[in-house]
C-alpha positions as CSV (number, residue, x, y, z in Angstrom):
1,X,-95.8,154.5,163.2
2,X,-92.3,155.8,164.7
3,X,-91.7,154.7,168.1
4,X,-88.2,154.7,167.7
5,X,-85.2,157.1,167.4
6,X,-81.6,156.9,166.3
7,X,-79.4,159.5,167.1
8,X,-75.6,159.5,165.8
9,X,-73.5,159.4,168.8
10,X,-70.7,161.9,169.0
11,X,-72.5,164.9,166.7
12,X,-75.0,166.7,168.5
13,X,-75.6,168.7,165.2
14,X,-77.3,165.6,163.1
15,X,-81.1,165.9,163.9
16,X,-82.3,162.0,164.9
17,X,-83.5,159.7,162.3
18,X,-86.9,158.5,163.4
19,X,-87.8,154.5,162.5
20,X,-90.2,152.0,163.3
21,X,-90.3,149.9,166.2
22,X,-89.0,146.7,164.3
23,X,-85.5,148.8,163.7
24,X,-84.7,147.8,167.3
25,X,-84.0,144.0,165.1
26,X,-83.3,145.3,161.2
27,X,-80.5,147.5,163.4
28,X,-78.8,144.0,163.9
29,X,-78.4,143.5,159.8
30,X,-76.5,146.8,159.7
31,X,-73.8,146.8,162.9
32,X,-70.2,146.3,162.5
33,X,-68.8,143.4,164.3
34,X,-66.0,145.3,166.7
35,X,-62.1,144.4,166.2
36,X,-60.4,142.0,168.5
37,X,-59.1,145.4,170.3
38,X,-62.5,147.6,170.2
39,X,-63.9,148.6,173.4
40,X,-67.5,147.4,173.5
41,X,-70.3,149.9,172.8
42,X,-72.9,150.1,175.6
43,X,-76.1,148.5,175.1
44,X,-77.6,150.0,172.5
45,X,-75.1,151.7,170.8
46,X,-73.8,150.8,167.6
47,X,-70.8,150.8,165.2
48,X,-72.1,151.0,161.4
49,X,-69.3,151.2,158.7
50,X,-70.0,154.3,156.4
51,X,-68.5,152.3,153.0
52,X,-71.3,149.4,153.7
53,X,-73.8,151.3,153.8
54,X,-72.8,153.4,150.7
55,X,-72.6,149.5,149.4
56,X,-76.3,148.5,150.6
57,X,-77.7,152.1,149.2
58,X,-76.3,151.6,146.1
59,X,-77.5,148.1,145.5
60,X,-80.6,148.4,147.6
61,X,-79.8,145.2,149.0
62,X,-78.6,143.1,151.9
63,X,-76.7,140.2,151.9
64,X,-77.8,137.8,155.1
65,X,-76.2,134.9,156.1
66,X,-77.7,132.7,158.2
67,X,-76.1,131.9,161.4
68,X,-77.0,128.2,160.9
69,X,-75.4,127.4,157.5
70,X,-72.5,130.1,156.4
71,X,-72.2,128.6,153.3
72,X,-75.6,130.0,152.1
73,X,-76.4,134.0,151.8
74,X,-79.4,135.6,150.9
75,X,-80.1,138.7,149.1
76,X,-83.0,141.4,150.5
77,X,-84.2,144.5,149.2
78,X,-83.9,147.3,152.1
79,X,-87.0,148.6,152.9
80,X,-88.0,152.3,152.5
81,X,-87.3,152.8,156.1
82,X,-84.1,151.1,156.1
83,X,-83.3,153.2,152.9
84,X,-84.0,156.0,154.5
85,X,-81.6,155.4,157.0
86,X,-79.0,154.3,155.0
87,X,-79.2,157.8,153.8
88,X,-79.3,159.8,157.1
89,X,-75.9,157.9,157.3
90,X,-74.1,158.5,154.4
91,X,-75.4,162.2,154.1
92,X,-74.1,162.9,157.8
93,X,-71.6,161.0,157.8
94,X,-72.6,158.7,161.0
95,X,-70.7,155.5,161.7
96,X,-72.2,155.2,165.4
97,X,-75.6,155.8,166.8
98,X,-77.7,155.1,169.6
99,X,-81.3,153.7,169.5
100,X,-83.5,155.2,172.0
């Protein structure tokens, strides 16, 4: 079921990717971290760097590390949904987006 659309912040021209309600947590796997001198996004917005996700679609995996131990990362395979995002990204060439 979608319950959930992303919209790429900044071009009005991209139709919005609709995902699952669970995105509104997978969305943290994806993000950016922002630079020392980056404004903070507003809630709900998002910074996604285009060359990782080229990086995740072409390996169709995630590398998590756990926020416990750093030392240890773990390898996931993206989902279809998370896929299928990756590719709204890359083939629009979206780096920002906002979850509504």
């Amino acid at each position: 079921m979608i319950v959930m659309i992303v919209y790429a912040v900044g071009k009005q021209h991209v139709s919005p990717c609709p995902m699952p309600a669970r995105f509104a947590t997978d969305i943290a796997y994806f993000m950016t971290p922002p630079d020392t001198d980056e404004q903070r996004l507003p809630a709900g917005e998002y910074r996604i760097r285009l060359s990782d996700a080229m990086q995740w679609m072409d390996s169709g995996v995630l590398t998590l590390v756990s926020p416990l131990d750093a030392t240890h990362a773990t390898e996931v395979e993206l989902t279809e949904d998370q896929e299928r995002f990756m590719h709204w990204l890359i083939e629009h060439n979206v780096e920002h987006v906002r979850l509504a």
